[in-house]
C-alpha positions in Angstrom: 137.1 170.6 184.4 138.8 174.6 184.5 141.7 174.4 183.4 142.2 178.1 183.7 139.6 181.3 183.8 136.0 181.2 183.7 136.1 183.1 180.2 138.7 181.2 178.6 138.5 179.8 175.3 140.9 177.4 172.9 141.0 177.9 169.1 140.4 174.6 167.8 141.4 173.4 164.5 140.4 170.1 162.5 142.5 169.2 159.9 141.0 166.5 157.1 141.1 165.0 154.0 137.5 166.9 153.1 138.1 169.8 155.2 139.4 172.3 157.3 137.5 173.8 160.0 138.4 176.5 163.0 136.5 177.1 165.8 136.2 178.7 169.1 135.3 176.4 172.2 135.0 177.5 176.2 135.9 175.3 179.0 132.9 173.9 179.1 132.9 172.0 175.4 130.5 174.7 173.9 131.6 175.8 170.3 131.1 179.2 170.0 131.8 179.9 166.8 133.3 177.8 163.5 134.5 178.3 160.1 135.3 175.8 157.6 136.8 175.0 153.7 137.2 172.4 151.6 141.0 170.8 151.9 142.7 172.0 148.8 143.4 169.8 145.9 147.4 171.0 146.1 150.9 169.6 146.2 152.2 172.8 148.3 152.5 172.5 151.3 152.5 175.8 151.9 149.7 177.1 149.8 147.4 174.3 152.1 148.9 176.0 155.6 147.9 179.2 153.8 143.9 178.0 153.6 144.2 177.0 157.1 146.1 180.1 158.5 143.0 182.0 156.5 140.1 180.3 158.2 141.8 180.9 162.0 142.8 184.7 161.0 138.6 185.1 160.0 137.8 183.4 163.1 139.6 185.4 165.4 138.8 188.2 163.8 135.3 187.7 165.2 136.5 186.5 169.1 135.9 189.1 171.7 138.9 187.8 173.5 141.4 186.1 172.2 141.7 182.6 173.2 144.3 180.7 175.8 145.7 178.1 173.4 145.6 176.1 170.1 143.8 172.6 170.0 144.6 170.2 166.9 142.9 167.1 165.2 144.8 165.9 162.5 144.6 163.4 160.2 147.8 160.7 160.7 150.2 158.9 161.2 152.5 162.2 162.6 155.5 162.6 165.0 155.5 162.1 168.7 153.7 165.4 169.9 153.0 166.3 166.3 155.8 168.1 165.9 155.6 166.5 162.6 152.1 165.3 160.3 151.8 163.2 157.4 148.3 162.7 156.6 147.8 159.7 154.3 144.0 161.9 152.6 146.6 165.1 152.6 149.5 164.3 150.0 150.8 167.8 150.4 151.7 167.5 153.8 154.8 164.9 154.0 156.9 165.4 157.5 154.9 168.8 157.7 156.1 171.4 160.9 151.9 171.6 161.4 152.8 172.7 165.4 155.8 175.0 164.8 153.5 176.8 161.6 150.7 177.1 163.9 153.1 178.6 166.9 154.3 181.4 164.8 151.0 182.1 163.1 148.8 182.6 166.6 151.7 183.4 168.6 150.0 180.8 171.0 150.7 177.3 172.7 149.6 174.5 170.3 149.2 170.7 170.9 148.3 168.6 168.1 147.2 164.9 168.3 145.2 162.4 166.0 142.0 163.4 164.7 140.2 160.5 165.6 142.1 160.4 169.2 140.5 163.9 169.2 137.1 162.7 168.3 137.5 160.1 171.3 137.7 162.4 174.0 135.4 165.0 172.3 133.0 162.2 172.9 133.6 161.4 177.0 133.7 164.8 177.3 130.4 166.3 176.4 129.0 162.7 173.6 128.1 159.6 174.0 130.8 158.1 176.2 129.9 160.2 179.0 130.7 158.6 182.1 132.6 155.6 180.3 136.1 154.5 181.3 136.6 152.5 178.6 135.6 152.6 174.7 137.2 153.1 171.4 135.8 156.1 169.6 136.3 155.7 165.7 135.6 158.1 162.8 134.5 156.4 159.7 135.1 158.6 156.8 137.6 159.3 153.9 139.9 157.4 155.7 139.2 155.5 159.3 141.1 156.0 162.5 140.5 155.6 166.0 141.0 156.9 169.8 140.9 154.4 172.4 140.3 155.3 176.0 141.2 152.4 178.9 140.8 153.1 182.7 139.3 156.9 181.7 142.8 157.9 180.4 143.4 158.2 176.3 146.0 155.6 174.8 149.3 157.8 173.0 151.2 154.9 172.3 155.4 155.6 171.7 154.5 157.8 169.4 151.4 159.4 169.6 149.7 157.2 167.0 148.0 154.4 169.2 144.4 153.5 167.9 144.6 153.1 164.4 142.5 150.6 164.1 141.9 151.6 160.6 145.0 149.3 159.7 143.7 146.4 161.3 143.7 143.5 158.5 139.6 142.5 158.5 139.6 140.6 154.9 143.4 139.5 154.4 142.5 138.4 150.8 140.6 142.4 150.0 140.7 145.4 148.4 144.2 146.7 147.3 144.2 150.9 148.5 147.0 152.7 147.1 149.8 152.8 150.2 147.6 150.4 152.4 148.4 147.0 153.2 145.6 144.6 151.3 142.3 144.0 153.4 142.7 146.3 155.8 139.7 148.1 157.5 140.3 151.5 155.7 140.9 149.8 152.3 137.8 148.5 152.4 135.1 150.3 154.3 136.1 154.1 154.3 134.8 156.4 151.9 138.1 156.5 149.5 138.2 152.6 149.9 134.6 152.8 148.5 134.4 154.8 145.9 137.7 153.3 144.6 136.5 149.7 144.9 133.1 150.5 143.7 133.5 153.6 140.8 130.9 155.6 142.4 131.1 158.6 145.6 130.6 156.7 148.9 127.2 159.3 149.5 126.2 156.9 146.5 126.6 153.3 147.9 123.4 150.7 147.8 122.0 149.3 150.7 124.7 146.2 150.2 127.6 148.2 150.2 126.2 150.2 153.3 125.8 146.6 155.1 129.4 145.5 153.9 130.9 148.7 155.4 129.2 148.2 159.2 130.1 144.1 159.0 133.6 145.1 158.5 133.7 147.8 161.0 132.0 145.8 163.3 134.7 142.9 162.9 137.7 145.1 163.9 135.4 146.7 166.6 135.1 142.7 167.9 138.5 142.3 167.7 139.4 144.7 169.5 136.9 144.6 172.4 138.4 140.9 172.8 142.0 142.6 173.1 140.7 145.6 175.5 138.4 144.5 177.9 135.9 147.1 176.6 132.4 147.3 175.5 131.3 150.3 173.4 132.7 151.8 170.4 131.0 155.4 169.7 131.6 155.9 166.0 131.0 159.0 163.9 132.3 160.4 160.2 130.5 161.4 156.7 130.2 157.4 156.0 129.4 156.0 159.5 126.4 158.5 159.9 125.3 158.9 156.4 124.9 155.0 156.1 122.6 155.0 159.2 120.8 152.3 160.3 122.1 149.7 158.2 125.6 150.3 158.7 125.1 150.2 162.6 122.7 146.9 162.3 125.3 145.4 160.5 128.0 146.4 162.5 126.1 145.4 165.8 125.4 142.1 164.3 128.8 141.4 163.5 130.3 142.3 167.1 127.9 139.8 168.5 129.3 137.3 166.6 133.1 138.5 167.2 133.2 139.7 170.8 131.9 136.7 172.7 134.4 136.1 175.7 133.2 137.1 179.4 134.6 140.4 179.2 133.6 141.2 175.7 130.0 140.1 175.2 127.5 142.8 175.0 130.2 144.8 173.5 127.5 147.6 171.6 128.5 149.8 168.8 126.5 153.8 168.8 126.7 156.8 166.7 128.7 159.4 167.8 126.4 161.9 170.5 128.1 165.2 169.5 127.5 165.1 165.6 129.3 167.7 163.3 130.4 169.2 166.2 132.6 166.3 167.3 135.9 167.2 165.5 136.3 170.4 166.8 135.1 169.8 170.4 137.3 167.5 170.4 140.3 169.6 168.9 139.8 171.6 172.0 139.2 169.0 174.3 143.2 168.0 172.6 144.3 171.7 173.7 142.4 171.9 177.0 144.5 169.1 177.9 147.7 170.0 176.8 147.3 173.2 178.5 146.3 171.3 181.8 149.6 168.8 181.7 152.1 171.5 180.7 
């Protein structure tokens, strides 16, 4: 889809517990160029912006031309439009002005909207939902979030925050994460969940633990192709991809069981088509379509 000249580009920016990235992506979904940091450790809010603000002033310091717009995926729950973000992995940012800061930094339009939202239509766009109307796109990670796309249009909810299926309950009797509700799907298979259940990195989890964290996934992933009336959930993120095949047997496995009504059987779960690419395609793909509805 153009959404405006054949040259023009959106800075995109991915904003996450781990890391910051910037990037420069065309119409098209290629990614031109990137740039990325490890989040701070920091309780300013300020002196976080200030990592950010020094990754997009490098990268545009490199772009020929300078691009049409500002793209954001951000880790939530934020304000309607993210006007506002308050990323549970980011404990510096409380009720953050992430769009204004990013206005008067590039001088540009900026839309913001939920990482994993982001992810979502970074994968219809150029992954592996292509051509799908409906799917739920998830990013298994430090923390776990999720995009869900019905009738080819993205779900926003009242707020902006539809999708987090993260917060689903999935064992109502589990793990206790700090400022989660017990047993739900992010306090127990993410990558935070993890290591604080188990004492050890997620990169570090046996083959058991690997298999625990696609059984869970794969019970909200049931759940909610039951609710949806859809049948694929494209699913990326350090934890998701680095536990491979067993996560995604275990996950498959565990849908079958779940999603078993006429509209939900055969319900498959894949990894995510577009890679380490994903969050930043799909921070553009979050600008190229604010852009195209304003």
């Amino acid at each position: 889809m153009t959404y405006v000249g054949e040259s023009a580009t959106v800075l995109a920016v991915d904003i996450g517990g781990t890391k910051l990235a910037v990037g420069i992506v065309d119409e098209h979904g290629d990614l031109l160029d990137r740039a990325r940091e490890a989040t701070p450790v920091t309780c300013s809010a300020d002196e976080l912006f200030g990592v950010l603000g020094g990754l997009i002033d490098d990268v545009l310091d490199r772009t020929p031309s300078r691009p049409v717009v500002v793209g954001v995926g951000c880790g939530g729950p934020m304000g309607a439009g993210g006007v506002t973000v308050s990323p549970l992995n980011i404990k510096a940012w409380r009720d953050f002005p992430l769009r204004d800061a990013l206005v008067a930094h590039t001088g540009l339009a900026v839309f913001v909207d939920n990482d994993a939202k982001a992810f979502a239509l970074a994968e219809g766009w150029r992954g592996a939902a292509q051509g799908v109307d409906d799917y739920i796109g998830m990013v298994v990670s430090t923390g776990i979030g999720g995009g869900i796309v019905l009738g080819g249009r993205l779900l926003d909810g009242a707020t902006g925050n539809a999708g987090h299926i993260g917060h689903v309950v999935v064992c109502p009797d589990g793990h206790v994460l700090a400022d989660h509700v017990q047993g739900v799907l992010e306090g127990e298979a993410s990558g935070t969940a993890i290591a604080d259940r188990t004492g050890r990195p997620a990169i570090e989890a046996d083959h058991e633990e690997r298999v625990r964290a696609g059984r869970l996934v794969g019970r909200a992933v049931g759940s909610v192709a039951n609710l949806l009336d859809l049948r694929l959930a494209v699913v990326g993120g350090s934890v998701a991809l680095g536990f491979g095949l067993p996560f995604f047997t275990a996950a498959q496995t565990e849908i079958d069981r779940v999603a078993q009504l006429d509209h939900s059987t055969g319900t498959r779960i894949v990894p995510a088509g577009l890679g380490d690419r994903a969050p930043l395609i799909g921070a553009a793909a979050v600008g190229w379509k604010g852009l195209g509805e304003r």
